[in-house]
Structure formats: C-alpha cells, structure tokens
C-alpha atoms as an extended CHARMM CRD file, in Angstrom:
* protein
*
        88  EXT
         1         1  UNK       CA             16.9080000000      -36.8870000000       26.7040000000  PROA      1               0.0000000000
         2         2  UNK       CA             14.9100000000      -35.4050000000       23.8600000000  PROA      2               0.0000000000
         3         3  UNK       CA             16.5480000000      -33.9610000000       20.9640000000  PROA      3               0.0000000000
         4         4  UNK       CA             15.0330000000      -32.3520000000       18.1450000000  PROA      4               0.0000000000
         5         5  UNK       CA             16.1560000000      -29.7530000000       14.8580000000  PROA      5               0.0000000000
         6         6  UNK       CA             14.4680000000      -26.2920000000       14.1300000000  PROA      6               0.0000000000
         7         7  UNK       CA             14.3760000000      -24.6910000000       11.5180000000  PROA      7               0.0000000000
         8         8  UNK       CA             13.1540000000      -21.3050000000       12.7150000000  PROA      8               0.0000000000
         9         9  UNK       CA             11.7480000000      -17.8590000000       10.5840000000  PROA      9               0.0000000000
        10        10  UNK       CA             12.5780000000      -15.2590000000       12.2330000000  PROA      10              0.0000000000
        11        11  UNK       CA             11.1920000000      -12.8820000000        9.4510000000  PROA      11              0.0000000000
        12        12  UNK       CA              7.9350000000      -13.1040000000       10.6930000000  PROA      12              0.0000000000
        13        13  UNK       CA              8.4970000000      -11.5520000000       14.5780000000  PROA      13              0.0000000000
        14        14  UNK       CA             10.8050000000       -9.1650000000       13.1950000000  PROA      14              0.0000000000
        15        15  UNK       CA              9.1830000000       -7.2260000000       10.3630000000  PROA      15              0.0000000000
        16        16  UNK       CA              6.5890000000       -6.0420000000       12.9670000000  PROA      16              0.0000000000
        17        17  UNK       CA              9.7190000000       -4.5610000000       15.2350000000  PROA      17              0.0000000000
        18        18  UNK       CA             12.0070000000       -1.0150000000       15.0170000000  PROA      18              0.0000000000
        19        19  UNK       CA             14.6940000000       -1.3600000000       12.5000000000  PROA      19              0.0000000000
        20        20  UNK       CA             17.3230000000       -0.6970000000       15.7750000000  PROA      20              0.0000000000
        21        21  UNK       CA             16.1060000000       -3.6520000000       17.6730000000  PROA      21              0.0000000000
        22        22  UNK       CA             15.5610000000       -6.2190000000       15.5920000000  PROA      22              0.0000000000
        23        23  UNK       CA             18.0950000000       -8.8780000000       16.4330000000  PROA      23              0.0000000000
        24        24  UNK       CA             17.2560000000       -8.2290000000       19.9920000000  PROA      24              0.0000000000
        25        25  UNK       CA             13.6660000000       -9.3020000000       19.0340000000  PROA      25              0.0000000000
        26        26  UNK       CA             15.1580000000      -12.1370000000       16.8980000000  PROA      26              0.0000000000
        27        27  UNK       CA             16.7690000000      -13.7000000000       20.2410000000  PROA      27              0.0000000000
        28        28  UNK       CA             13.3860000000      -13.3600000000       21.8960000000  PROA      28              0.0000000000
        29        29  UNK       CA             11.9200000000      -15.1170000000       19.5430000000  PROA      29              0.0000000000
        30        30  UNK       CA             13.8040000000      -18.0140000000       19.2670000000  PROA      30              0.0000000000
        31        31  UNK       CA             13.2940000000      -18.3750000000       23.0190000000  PROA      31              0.0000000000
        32        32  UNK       CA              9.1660000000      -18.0860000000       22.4760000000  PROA      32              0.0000000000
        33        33  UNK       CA             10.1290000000      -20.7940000000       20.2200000000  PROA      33              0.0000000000
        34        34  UNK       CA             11.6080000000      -22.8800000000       21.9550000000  PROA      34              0.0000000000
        35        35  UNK       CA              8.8860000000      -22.1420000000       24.8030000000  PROA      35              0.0000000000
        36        36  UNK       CA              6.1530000000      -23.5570000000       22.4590000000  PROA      36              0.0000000000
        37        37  UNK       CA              7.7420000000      -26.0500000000       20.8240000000  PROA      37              0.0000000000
        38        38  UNK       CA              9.8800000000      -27.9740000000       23.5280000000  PROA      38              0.0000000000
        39        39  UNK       CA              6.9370000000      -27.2260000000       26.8180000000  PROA      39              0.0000000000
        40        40  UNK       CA              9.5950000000      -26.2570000000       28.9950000000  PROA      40              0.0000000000
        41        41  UNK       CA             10.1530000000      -22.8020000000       30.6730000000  PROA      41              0.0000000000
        42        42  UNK       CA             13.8270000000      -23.1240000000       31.4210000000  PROA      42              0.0000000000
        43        43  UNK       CA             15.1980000000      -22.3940000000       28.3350000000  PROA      43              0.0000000000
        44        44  UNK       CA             19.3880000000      -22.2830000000       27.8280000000  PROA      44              0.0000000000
        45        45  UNK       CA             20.0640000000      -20.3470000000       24.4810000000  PROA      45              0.0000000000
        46        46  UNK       CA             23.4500000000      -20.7270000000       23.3260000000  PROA      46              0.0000000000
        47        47  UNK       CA             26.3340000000      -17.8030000000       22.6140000000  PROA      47              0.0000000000
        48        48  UNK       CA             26.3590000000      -18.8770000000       19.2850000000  PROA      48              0.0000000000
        49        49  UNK       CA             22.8000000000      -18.6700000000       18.3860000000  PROA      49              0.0000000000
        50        50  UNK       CA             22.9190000000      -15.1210000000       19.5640000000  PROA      50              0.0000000000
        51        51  UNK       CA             26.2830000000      -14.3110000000       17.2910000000  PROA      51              0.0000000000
        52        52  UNK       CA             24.6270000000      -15.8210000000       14.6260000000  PROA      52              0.0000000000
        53        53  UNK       CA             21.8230000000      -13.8900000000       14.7550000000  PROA      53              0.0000000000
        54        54  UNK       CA             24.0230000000      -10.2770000000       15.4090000000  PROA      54              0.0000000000
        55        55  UNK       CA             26.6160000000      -11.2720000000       12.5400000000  PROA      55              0.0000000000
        56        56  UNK       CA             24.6320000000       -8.1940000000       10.1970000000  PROA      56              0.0000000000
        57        57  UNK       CA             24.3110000000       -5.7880000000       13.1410000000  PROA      57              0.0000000000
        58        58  UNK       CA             21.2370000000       -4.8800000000       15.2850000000  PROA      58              0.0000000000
        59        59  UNK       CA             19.3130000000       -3.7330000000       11.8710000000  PROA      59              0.0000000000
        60        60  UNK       CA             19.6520000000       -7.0240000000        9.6560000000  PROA      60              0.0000000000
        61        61  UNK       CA             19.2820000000       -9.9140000000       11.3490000000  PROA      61              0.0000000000
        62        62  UNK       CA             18.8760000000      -13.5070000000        9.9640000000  PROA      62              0.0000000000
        63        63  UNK       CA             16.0250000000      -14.2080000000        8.1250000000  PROA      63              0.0000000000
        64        64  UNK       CA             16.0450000000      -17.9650000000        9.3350000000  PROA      64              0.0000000000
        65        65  UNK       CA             18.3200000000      -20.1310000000       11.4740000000  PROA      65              0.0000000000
        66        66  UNK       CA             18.4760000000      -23.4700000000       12.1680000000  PROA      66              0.0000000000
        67        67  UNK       CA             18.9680000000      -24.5380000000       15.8560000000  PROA      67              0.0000000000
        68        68  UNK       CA             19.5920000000      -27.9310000000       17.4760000000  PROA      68              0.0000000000
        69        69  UNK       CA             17.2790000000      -27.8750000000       21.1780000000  PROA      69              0.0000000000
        70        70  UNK       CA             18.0300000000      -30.9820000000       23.6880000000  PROA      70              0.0000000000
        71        71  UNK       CA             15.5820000000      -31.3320000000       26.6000000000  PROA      71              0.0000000000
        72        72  UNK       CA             16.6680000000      -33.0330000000       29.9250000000  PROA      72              0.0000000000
        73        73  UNK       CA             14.8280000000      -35.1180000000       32.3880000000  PROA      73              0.0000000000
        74        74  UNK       CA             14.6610000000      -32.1650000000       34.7510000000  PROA      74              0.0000000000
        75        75  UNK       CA             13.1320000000      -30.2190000000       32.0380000000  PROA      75              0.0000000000
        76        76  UNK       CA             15.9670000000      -27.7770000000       30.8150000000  PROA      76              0.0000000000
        77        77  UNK       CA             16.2900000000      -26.9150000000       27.2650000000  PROA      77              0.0000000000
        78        78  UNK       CA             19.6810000000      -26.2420000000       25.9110000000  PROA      78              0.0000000000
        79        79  UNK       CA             19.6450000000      -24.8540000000       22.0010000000  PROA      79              0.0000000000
        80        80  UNK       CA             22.4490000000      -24.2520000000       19.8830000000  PROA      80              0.0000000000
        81        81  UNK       CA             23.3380000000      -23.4930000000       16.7570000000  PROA      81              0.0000000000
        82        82  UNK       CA             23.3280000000      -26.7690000000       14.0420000000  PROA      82              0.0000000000
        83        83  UNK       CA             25.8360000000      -27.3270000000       11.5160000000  PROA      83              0.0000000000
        84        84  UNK       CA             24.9810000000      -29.9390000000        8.9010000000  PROA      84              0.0000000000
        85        85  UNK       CA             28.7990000000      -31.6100000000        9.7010000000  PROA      85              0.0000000000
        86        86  UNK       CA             27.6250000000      -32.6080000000       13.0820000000  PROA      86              0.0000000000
        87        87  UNK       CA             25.5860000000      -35.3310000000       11.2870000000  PROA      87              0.0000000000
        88        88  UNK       CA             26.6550000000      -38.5190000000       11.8120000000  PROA      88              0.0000000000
C-alpha cells in the first residue's frame, strides 16, 4: 500500500472558472490531481474533502487543502482529508 500527503492549490483551476461553480471545479480538480499524481484511474474522494472544500459556499472555495491519498494493490486510490493530529 502506497501512501502519500498533498498539499494541493486549488487557486490555480479555479480562477479560470464562473464564480457559481467554483467548488464544483475545486472537487474536479483534486480528482485530476490525484489522476496525475497517484497513476491510477479509480479514484475514491472522500465526503470530507468535498465539505471541506463547500464550507464557504459554491462561490469561495478553499484556496488550498491538504489531502492524505492511499493507493492499493488493485490500484484504487482513496483520499481524504489530513489533519496534522493523525501524525504519529
């Protein structure tokens, strides 16, 4: 199992986007992240990834987040959301 820590900018892909969808485009994002990053097309975002990201509404999403992605042997990629407590 392969684990690894993102620190993603979201800024970037949504600047370009419609003030009214931009956390939809932030969600996309982090799974075209995760796409390039981890080589995997099965791609498992977590629910709170996606409340993160919608916490300031459809308009203002999160500038940057900071996501923990695990990869499988079968090749499925499960991210969620990191907390720094987790560490141990």
């Amino acid at each position: 199992m392969e684990e690894r820590v993102y620190t993603i900018n979201l800024r970037r892909e949504i600047l370009e986007k419609p003030r009214w969808e931009r956390s939809k485009h932030a969600v996309r994002a982090v799974r075209e992240f995760l796409k390039r990053h981890m080589k995997s097309d099965k791609i498992k975002i977590d629910n709170s990834i996606t409340q993160a990201i919608w916490t300031r509404g459809a308009t203002k999403p999160l500038n940057k987040i900071r996501i923990k992605a695990e990869k499988d042997d079968e090749g499925v990629v499960t991210a969620r959301l990191f907390e720094s407590s987790e560490e141990s």
